[in-house]
N, C-alpha and C positions, 0 to 999 in steps of 0.2 A: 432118777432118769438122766439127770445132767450128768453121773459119773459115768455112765456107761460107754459113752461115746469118749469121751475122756482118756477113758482107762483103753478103750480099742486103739488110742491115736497112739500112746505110749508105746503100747505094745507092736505097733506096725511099725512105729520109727526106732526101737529097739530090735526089731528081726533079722535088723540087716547087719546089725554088730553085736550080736545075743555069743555068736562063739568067736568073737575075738576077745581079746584080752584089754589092758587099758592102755599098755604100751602099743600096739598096732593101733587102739586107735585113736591115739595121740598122733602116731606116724602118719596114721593114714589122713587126719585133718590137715598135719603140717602139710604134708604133699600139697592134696588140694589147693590152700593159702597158695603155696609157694607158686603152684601154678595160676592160678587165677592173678597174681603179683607180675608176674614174667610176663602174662598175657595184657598187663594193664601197663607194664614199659614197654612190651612193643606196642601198643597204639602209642602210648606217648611219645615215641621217637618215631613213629610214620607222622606223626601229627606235627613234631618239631620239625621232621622232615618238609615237609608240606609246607609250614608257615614260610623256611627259607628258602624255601626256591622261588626264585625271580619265574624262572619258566612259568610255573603253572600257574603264579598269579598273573601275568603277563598273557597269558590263555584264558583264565576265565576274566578279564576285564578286557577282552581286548576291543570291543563295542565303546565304551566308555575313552579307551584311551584314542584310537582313533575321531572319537570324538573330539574330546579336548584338542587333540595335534591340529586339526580342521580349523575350531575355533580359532586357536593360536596362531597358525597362518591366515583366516582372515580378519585377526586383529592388526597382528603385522603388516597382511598386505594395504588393508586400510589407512594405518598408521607412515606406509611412507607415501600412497597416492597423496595424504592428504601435504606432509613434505615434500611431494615435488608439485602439488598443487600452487601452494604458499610460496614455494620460491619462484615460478613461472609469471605468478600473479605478485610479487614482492612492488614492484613499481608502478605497478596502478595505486597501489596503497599508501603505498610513499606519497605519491602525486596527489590521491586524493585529503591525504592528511593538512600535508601543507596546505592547499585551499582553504582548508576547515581552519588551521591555525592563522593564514592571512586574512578568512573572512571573519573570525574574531576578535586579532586586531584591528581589523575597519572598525569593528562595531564599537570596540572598548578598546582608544587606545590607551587610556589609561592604567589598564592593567592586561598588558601583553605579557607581561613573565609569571603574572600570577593564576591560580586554579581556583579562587576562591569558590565561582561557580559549579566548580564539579565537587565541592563537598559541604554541605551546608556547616555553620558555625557550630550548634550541638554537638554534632560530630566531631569535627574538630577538636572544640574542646576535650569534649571526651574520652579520646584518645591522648591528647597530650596530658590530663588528669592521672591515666593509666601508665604512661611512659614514667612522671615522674613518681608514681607510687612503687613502679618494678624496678625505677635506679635507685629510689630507696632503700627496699629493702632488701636488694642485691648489696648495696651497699655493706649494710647492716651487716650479713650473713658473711661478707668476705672479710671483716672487721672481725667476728666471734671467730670466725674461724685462723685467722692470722693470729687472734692471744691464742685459742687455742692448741697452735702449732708450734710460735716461737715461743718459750719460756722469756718471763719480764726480766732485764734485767736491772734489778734490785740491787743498790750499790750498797755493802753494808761499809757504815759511817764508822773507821775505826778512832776511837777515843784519845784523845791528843797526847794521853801520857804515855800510850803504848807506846808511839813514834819514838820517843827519848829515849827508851831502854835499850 
């Protein structure tokens, strides 16, 4: 029962090249191929086409880039109010520093040129622990790499009798 339908598919997909020969339809596949080939370069050069044009990407984003341009001008416009804020307001800040730095001296004249208070000792340390471990081994690394670039010069010791000859 299985072969029957089988043997009917054979025969349907054989009717249509039953009187051709093997050479037509050899030709007639290449055809086929060749077109379905030609039809899959032009999509890929409508497609190449497509990707480089600025135009039409420029068309379908152009919600997204109007956006960003918005942004960008109200980062900028922000960015110099707050520049000509700061320079407007430059000497009240001045003025009210020095206060700060004369009312600290009142308090400790002991140490008017020092910051001990704005950074506790831990810190401190800690950071200078860090300083001299990075000029170490910077150090270190500019040393390997100087032998590494200059060749030693190694003086060879010649033998006292050569000198005579």
């Amino acid at each position: 029962m299985s072969q029957a339908p089988e043997s009917d598919i054979q025969v349907a997909d054989h009717a249509i090249t039953r009187r051709m020969g093997d050479r037509e339809q050899v030709e007639q596949t290449a055809d086929r191929i060749r077109d379905e080939l030609l039809l899959t370069l032009e999509e890929l050069d409508r497609r190449r086409h497509r990707a480089t044009d600025v135009r039409y990407h420029l068309n379908q984003n152009r919600d997204l880039l109007v956006t960003v341009g918005a942004a960008a001008l109200v980062v900028v416009g922000a960015g110099v109010g707050f520049a000509i804020y700061r320079a407007r307001h430059h000497d009240d800040r001045v003025r009210r520093q020095r206060r700060q730095a004369l009312s600290r001296a009142w308090e400790h004249p002991e140490r008017v040129a020092t910051s001990v208070e704005d950074k506790p000792l831990g810190a401190e340390l800690g950071r200078k622990l860090v300083m001299i471990f990075a000029t170490t081994l910077a150090t270190a690394v500019a040393r390997n790499s100087m032998q590494s670039l200059v060749p030693s010069r190694a003086i060879a010791k010649v033998p006292a009798d050569a000198d005579k000859k």
